[in-house]
C-alpha positions, 0 to 999 in steps of 0.5 A, a space after each residue: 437435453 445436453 448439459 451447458 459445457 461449463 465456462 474454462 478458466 480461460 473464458 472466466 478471466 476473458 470476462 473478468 478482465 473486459 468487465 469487472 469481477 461483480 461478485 466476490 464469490 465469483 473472484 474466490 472460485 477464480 482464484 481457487 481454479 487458478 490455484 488448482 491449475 497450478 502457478 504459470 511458469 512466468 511468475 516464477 524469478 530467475 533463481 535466487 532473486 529477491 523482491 520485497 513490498 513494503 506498505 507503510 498506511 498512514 491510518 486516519 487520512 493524510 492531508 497530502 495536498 500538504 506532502 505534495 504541493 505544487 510551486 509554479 507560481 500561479 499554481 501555488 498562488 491558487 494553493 494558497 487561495 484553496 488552502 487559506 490558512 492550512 497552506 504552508 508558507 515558502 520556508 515550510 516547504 523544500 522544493 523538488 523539480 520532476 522530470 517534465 513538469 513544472 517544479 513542486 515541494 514536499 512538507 517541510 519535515 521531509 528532506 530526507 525524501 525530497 533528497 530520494 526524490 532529486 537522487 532518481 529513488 523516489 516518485 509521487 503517484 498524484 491524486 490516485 484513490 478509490 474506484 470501480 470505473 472510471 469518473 471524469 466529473 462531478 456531474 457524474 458523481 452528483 447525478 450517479 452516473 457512475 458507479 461509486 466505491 462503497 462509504 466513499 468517505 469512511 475510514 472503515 470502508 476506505 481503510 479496507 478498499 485500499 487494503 481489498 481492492 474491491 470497492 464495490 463490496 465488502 471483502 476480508 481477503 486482500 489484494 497483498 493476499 490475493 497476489 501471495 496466494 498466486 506466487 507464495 510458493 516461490 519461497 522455499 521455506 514454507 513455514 514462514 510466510 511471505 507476509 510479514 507485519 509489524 502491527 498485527 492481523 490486517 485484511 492487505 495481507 490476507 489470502 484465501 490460503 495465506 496470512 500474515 506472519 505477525 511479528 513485532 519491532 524486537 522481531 519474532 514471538 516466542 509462545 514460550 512466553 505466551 499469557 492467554 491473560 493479561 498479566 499485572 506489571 508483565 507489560 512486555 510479556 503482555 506485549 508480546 502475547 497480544 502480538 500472538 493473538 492478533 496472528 492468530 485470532 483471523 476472520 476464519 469465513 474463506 473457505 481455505 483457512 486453517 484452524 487456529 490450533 495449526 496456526 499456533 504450530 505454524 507460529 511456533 515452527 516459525 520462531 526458530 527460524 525466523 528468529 535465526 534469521 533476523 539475529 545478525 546486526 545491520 551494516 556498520 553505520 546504520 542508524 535507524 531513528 527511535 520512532 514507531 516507524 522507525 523501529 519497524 523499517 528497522 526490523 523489515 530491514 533485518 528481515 530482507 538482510 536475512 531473507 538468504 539465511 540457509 533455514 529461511 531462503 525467502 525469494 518474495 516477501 511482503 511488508 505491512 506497517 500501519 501508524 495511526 493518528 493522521 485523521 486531523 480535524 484539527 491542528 492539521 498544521 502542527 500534527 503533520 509538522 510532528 509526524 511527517 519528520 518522523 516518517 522522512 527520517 524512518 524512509 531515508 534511514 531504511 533507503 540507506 540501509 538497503 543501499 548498505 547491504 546492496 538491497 535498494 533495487 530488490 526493494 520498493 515501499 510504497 504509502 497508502 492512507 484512507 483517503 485524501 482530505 478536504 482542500 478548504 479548511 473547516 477552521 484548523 484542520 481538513 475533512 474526509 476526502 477522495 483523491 490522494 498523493 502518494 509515494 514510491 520510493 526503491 532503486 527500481 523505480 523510475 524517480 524523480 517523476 510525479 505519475 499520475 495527474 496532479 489536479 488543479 487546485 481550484 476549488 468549485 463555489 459553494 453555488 454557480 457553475 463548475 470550475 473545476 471538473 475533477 472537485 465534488 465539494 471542498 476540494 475533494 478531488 475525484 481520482 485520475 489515477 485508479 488504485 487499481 492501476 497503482 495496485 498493478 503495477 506494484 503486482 506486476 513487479 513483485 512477480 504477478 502475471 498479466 494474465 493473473 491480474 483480474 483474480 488479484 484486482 477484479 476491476 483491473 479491466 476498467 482501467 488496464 488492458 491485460 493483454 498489452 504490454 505496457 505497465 499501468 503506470 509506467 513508474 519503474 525502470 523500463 528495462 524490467 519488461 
């Protein structure tokens, strides 16, 4: 007997783009066939061009139905009924006006994004979240007739799904990895990553064959001052070293990982030329607040300055900063109304830091948390949620527009008939826009192929048709292709 011709690569991502990767193994042998093939000539820049991802995680679930709120009045009247006493009055909120809708606010703390809004820098993606297939109502959702992300309301599940992009199993390697292990070769200095982070080992930038270069808001590590020990009173130098370990210390199970010996060399190598780099000072006149976020867009600022330094010649580069605290069960109010500034400061001090050194298209930071939370109150603060908001801000995006579908806010009785398709309970929204959608888009811009996107995001299929031109999202300028 003759043995089956086995399946072309061709023929796997045909599969895998019309119905979703089911298995993680079958995504790895993808995405190990694509790296053996070679990198199509299309995913390769115009040379010397720069692009660069950033992703700030507001870790713990950020009530965004308070970022984003919406202001026509019978809209916001019906917020005001939903929230109760998590609604923030008119002189907490700072109004925007999207293009070709009604007009909407940001929080109060965020003038400085509602400015990058009105300017055409900043977009909002409405209730977008995790999924696997596409979920139009809550009956679908209470009788499972759909396929539902795993632990739909954990932190740790959620924090990983939006990390992995693969809801439907647990995974170590993320989309940000996925995506760098495709097109990390555009950079010409191998030794550093593209992949930086400023808090640590995270799965978003973990690849079969790359990791993340772990750095911290002083910029690169030097081993030379490395403790295997915590030290007594060497506060800075334990610091410094934990920084170290968690560069190092990775989930060694994908089949391609190195040895923890040869990523201390590499972390070594890495130091001079980084440290190189990053060393120049920012234009005159830039002005970073004093904040966890932002010194760290500080240090992602220097580093994109230095992307063209003659040792480093990074053309793609990804960012990752996670600032925790957002899980507010409580005094939900006043722990946004601390933390919010904080992150509108930092993102319109490092907008005008790119704008400075002539950076801002060749940049675009987006936001990402665990979930959206509960738009009832549970007394003083929100629960765990599905849907979220999100923001988008670069010169290439296409600004001043909310994408996405931004839901009614009327939220279901606790017993009746349903008013609200979109609301499971409390005003936990199913998501209208898929992650896996926005996770494209971001791909596509940094310099994924099409083609490609089914090994990066294995239900991509589910929502987006690889094979058209269109972008999933439409959110950046038109004249990209």
């Amino acid at each position: 007997m003759k043995p089956a011709p086995l399946m072309n690569r061709r023929q796997f991502l045909g599969q895998a783009s019309c119905a979703g990767v089911s298995s993680i193994p079958l995504l790895n042998t993808l995405l190990n066939l694509r790296l053996a093939e070679g990198i199509a000539e299309a995913s390769s820049p115009q040379p010397g061009s720069y692009r660069a991802l950033v992703c700030l995680f507001l870790a713990g679930g950020n009530d965004s139905f308070n970022m984003l709120v919406p202001r026509e009045p019978s809209a916001y009247a019906t917020y005001l009924a939903s929230r109760s006493n998590l609604a923030l009055t008119d002189a907490q909120l700072v109004n925007i006006q999207p293009e070709g809708l009604p007009p909407f606010a940001v929080h109060g703390g965020m003038p400085e994004v509602a400015t990058l809004f009105d300017n055409g820098n900043a977009a909002f993606v409405a209730n977008v979240g995790t999924l696997i297939e596409p979920v139009f109502t809550r009956a679908e959702v209470e009788q499972s007739l759909k396929r539902l992300p795993l632990g739909l309301y954990s932190h740790s599940d959620q924090i990983e799904q939006w990390q992995t992009g693969v809801p439907h199993s647990r995974s170590g390697i993320g989309w940000g990895g996925r995506l760098a292990d495709l097109i990390h070769h555009i950079n010409s200095v191998p030794t550093v990553p593209m992949q930086i982070s400023l808090d640590g080992g995270n799965v978003w930038q973990t690849g079969e064959t790359v990791a993340e270069y772990a750095i911290t808001p002083q910029g690169a590590v030097n081993l030379s001052n490395y403790n295997t020990a915590y030290e007594a009173n060497q506060s800075v130098r334990n610091a410094l070293s934990a920084a170290v370990d968690s560069q190092l210390a990775q989930d060694y199970s994908n089949l391609l990982a190195q040895t923890f010996n040869s990523r201390k060399k590499q972390a070594m190598d890495a130091y001079d030329i980084f440290a190189t780099a990053t060393a120049p000072d920012l234009p005159a006149g830039v002005t970073f607040p004093n904040t966890y976020v932002g010194q760290r867009l500080a240090m992602v600022a220097k580093t994109i300055q230095g992307h063209n330094h003659a040792r480093l010649q990074a053309r793609r580069q990804t960012f990752f900063i996670q600032w925790g605290g957002w899980d507010h069960h409580s005094e939900v109010l006043a722990g946004q109304a601390a933390m919010l500034p904080q992150v509108s400061a930092a993102i319109g001090a490092f907008y005008s830091a790119l704008v400075a050194m002539g950076m801002q298209d060749k940049v675009t930071l987006f936001t990402a948390s665990d979930f959206g939370r509960t738009l009832t109150s549970n007394s003083r603060g929100s629960d765990h949620a599905w849907g979220s908001n999100q923001l988008i801000v670069g010169g290439d995006v296409a600004g001043k527009r909310i994408y996405g579908q931004y839901p009614s806010l009327v939220v279901n009785p606790d017993s009746g008939p349903t008013v609200n398709d979109l609301d499971t309970g409390r005003g936990r929204f199913i998501p209208t826009t898929s992650c896996d959608s926005l996770f494209a888009e971001l791909a596509l811009w940094l310099g994924a192929n099409r083609s490609d996107l089914p090994l990066i995001l294995p239900n991509i299929g589910n929502f987006y048709n690889t094979s058209q031109s269109a972008w999933p999202i439409g959110m950046f300028k038109p004249d990209l292709g």
